[in-house]
C-alpha positions as CSV (number, residue, x, y, z in Angstrom):
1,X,6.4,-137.1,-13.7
2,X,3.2,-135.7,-14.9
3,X,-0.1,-137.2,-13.8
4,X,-1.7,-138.3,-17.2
5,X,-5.3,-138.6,-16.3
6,X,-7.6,-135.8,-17.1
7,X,-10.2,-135.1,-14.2
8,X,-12.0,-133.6,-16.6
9,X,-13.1,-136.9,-17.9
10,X,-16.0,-137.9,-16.5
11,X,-14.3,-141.3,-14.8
12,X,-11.5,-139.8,-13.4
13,X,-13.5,-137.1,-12.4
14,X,-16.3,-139.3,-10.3
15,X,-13.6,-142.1,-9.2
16,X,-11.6,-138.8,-7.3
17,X,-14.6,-136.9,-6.1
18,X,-17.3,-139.8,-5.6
19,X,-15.6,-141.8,-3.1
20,X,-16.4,-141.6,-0.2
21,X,-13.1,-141.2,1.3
22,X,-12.7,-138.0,-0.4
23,X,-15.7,-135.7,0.3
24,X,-13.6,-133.0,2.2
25,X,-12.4,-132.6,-1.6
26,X,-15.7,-132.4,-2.9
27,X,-17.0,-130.2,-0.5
28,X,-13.8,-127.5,-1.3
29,X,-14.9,-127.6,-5.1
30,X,-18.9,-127.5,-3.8
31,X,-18.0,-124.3,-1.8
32,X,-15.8,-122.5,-4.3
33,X,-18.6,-122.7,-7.1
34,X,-21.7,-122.2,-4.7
35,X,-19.9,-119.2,-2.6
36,X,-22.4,-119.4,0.1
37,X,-22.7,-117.4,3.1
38,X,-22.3,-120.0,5.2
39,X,-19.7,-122.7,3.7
40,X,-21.0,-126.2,3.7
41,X,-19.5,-128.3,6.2
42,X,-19.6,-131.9,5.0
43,X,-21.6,-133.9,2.6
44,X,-23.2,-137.5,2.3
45,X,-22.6,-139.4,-1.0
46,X,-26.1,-140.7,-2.4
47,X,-24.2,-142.8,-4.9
48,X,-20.7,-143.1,-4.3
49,X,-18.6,-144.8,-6.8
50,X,-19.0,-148.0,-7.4
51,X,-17.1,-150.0,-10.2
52,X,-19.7,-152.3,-10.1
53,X,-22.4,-149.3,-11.5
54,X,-19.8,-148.9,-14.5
55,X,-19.7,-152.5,-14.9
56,X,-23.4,-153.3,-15.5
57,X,-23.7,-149.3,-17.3
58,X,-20.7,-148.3,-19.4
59,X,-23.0,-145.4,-20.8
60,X,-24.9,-143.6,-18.1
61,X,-24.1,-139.9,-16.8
62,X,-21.6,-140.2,-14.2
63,X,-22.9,-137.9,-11.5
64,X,-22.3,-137.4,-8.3
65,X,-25.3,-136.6,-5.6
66,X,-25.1,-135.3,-2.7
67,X,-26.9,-134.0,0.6
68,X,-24.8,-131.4,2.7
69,X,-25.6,-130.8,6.4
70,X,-28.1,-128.6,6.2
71,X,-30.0,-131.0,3.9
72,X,-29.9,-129.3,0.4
73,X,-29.7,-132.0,-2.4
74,X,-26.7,-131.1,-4.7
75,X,-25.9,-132.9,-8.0
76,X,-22.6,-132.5,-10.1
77,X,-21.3,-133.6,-12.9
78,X,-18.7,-133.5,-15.6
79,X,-19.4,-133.3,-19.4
80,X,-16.8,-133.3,-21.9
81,X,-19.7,-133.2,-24.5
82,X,-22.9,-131.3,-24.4
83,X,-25.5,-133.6,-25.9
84,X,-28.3,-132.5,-27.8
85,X,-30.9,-131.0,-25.3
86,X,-28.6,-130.4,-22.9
87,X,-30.3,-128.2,-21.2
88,X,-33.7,-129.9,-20.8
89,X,-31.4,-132.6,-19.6
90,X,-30.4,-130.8,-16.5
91,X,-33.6,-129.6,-15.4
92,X,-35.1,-133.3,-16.0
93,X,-32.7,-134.7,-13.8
94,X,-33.2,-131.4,-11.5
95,X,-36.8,-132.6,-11.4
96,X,-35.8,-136.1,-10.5
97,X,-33.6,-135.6,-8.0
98,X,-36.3,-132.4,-6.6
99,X,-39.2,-135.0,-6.7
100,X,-37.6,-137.9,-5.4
101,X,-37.3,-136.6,-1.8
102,X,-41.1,-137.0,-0.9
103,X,-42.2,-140.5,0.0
104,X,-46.3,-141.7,0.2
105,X,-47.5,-139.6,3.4
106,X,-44.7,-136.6,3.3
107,X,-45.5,-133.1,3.5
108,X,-44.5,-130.4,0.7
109,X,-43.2,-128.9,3.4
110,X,-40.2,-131.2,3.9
111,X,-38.5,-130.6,0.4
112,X,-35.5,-128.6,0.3
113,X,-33.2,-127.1,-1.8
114,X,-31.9,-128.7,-5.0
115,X,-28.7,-127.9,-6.7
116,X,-27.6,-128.3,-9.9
117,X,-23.9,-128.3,-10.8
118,X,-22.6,-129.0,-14.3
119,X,-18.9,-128.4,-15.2
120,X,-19.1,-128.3,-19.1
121,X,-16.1,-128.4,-21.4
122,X,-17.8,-126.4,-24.1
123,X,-19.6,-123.2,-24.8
124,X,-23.0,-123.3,-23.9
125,X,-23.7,-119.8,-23.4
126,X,-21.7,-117.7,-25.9
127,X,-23.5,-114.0,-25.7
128,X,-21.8,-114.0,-22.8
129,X,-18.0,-113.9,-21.4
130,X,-19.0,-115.0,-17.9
131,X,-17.9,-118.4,-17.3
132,X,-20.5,-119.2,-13.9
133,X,-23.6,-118.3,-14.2
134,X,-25.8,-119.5,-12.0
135,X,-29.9,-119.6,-12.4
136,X,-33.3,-119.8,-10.3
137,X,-36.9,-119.0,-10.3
138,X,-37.4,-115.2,-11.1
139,X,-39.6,-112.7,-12.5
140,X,-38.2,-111.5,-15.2
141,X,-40.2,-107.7,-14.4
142,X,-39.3,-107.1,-11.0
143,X,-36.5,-109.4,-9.9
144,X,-38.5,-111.4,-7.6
145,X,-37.5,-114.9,-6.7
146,X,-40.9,-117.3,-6.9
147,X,-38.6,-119.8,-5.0
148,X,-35.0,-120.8,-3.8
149,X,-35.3,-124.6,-4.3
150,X,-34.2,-124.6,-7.8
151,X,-30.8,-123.3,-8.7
152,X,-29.2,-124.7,-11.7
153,X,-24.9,-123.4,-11.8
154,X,-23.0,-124.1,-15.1
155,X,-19.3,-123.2,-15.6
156,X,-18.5,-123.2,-18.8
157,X,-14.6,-124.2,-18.7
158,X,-13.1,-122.9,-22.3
159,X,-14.1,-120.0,-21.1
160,X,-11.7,-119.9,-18.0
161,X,-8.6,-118.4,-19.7
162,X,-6.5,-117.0,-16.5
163,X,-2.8,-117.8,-16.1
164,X,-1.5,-118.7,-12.9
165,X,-0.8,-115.5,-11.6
166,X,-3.9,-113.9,-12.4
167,X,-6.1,-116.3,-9.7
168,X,-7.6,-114.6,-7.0
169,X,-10.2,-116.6,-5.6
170,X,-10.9,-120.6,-4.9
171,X,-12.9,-120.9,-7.9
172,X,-9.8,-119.7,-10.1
173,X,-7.7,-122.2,-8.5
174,X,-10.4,-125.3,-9.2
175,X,-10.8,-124.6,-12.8
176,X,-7.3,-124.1,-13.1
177,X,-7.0,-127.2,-11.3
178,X,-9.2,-129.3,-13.7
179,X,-7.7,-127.6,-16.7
180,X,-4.2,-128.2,-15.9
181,X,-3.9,-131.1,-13.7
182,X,-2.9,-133.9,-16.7
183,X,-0.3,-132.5,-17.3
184,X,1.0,-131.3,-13.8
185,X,3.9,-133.2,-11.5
186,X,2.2,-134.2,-8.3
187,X,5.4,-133.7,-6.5
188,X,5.7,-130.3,-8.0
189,X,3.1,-128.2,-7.9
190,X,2.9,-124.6,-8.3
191,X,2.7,-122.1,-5.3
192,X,-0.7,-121.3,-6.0
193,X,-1.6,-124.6,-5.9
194,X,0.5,-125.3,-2.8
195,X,-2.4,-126.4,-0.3
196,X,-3.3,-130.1,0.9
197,X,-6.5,-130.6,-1.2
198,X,-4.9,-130.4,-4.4
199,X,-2.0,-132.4,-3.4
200,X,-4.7,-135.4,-2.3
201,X,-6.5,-134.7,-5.5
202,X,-3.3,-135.5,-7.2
203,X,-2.6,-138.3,-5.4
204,X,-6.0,-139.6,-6.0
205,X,-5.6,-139.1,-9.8
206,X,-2.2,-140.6,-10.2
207,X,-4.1,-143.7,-8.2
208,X,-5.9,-144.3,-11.7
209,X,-2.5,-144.8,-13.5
210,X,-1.5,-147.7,-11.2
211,X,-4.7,-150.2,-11.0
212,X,-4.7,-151.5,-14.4
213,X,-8.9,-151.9,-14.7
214,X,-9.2,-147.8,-13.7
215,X,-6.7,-146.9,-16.4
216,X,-8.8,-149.4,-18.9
217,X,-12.1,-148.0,-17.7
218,X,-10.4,-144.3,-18.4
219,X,-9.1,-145.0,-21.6
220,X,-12.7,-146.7,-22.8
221,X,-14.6,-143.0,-21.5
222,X,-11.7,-141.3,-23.3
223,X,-12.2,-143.3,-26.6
224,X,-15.9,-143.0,-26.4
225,X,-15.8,-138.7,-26.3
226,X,-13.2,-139.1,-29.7
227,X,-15.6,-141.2,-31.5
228,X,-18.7,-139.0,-30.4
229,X,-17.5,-136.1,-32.0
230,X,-15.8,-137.9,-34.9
231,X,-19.7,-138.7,-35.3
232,X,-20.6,-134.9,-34.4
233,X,-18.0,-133.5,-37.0
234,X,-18.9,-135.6,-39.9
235,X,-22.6,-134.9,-39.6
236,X,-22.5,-131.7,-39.3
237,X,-20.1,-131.3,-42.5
238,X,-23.5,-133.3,-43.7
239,X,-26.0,-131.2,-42.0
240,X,-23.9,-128.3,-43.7
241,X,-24.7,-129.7,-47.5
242,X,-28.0,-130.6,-46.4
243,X,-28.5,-127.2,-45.4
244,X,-28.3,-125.4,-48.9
245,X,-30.8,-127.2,-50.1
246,X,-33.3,-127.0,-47.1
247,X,-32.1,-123.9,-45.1
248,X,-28.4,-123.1,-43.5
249,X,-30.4,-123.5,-39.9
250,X,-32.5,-126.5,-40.3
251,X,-29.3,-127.9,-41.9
252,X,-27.2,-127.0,-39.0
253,X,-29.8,-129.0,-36.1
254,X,-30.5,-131.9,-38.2
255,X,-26.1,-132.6,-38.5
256,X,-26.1,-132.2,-34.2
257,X,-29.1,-134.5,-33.9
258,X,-27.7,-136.8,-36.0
259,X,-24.3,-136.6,-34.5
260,X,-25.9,-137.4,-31.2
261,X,-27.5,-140.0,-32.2
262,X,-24.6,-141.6,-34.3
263,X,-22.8,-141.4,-31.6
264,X,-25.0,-143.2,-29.3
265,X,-25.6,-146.2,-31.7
266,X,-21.7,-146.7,-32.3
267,X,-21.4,-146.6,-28.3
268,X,-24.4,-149.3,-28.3
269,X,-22.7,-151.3,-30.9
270,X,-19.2,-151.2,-29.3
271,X,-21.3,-152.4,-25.8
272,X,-23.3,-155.0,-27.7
273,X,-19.8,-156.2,-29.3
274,X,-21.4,-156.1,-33.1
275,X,-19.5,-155.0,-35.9
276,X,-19.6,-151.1,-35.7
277,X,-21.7,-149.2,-38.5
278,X,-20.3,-147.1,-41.2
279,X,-20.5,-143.3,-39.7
280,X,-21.3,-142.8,-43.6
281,X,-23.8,-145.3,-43.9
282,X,-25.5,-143.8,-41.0
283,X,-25.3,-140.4,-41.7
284,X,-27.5,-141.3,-45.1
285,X,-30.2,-142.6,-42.9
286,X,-33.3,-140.0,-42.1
287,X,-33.3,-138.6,-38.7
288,X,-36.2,-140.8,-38.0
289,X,-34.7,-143.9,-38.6
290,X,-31.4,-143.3,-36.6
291,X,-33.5,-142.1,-33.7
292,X,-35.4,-146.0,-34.1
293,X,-32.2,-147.7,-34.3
294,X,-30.7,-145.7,-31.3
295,X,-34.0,-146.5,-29.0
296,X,-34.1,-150.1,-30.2
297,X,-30.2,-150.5,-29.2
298,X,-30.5,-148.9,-26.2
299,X,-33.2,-151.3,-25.2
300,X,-31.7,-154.3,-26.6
301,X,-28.4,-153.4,-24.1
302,X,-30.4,-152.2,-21.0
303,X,-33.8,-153.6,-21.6
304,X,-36.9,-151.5,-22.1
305,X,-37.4,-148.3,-20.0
């Protein structure tokens, strides 16, 4: 019987690889995307799942961070969505994580390495086919790396397109993997799948379907990506009639930044157990004022940052 739970999601995807029980699977996916010289080893969770952290916040990123033996910091994570500013976004929390290893009294000396991994389920780079790229700190003249502390990898998922036959490495088989896996048979999966770290990560996901508060908790992330970009759609079909009027392009940015921001409010609201707002009535208010009423709900249901 077929597994039903997308690891994709960003749940299901932190529940399996977040526990602590599990970082020999972490540290396969780690190794195939990275495709270091020297494999990592093991890993040591920073902030392993915790049901209680998705208790007391339904709507923060669900990363996973990490510090292998040799000490680099790595942080993953899962995106169905890419939010407005997605890409400042990754290097903020880059910076974060980059900053946060010096304490009062430490030398610069003792920072190391900070890795950046974001599985996206959309396009973010479309000039190019290539569905890894990975980034650092070059000049752009003579190829020279300023430094190897930053390294930022996205993989870009809809991009992956190969059939089973066609894999050839152990990146192939992850994506595949995470593409596939809802709807595979954990007692039945393909030859090229046939090794022990997919069968646990099968078994790990097909855990979620029998503990009734994981399956809820699932089907609440999956509900809240549908209604984010029901919100996204309908305001860019907006931003799209706004846009003969005050440019096709201006048009275009205002309907995501909206959508973003739509969708945060009804997420707020559905938190906050209030009534949810029209998407129509919203989608008539100026940018300004959605971006007031997102901040003011935000605090109202976290407190003030």
């Amino acid at each position: 019987m077929v597994v039903g739970i997308d690891p994709k999601v960003d749940y299901a995807f932190k529940r399996v690889f977040g526990d602590e029980r599990n970082t020999d699977i972490l540290v396969s996916l780690i190794n195939a995307i990275l495709r270091l010289p020297e494999p990592i080893v093991s890993v040591e969770l920073l902030n392993p799942f915790n049901p209680k952290d998705y208790e007391e916040d339904k709507l923060s990123v669900l990363d996973i961070k990490a510090r292998d033996d040799s000490g680099r910091l790595i942080n993953i994570e899962m995106q169905m969505l890419l939010p407005y500013h997605f890409r400042s976004r990754i290097l903020y929390y880059w910076a974060g994580l980059y900053r946060q290893q010096l304490h009062e009294g430490d030398d610069y000396g003792e920072l190391r390495p900070t890795i950046s991994i974001c599985l996206v389920n959309e396009v973010l780079f479309p000039q190019t086919d290539d569905y890894l790229l990975s980034f650092t700190l070059l000049d752009r003249q003579q190829d020279l790396c300023f430094s190897e502390d930053l390294q930022i990898h996205v993989l870009e998922m809809p991009k992956f397109q190969r059939r089973l036959e066609e894999l050839t490495s152990p990146l192939d088989e992850w994506l595949y993997f995470l593409q596939n896996a809802a709807t595979m048979d954990p007692d039945r999966l393909p030859r090229q799948l046939a090794n022990p770290t997919y069968h646990r990560t099968m078994k790990e996901l097909s855990m979620l379907t029998q503990d009734e508060l994981d399956r809820e908790r699932y089907e609440s992330r999956l509900k809240a990506i549908r209604d984010y970009r029901s919100s996204i759609k309908g305001a860019l079909q907006q931003g799209m009639k706004e846009g003969i009027e005050q440019g096709i392009e201006q048009g275009i940015e205002q309907g995501i930044e909206k959508g973003d921001l739509i969708g945060r409010i009804h997420l707020c609201e559905e938190q906050l157990r209030r009534p949810m707002t029209s998407g129509d009535d919203l989608r008539g208010l100026p940018v300004d004022e959605l971006r007031r009423l997102a901040a003011d709900l935000t605090a109202e249901l976290f407190g003030p940052k």
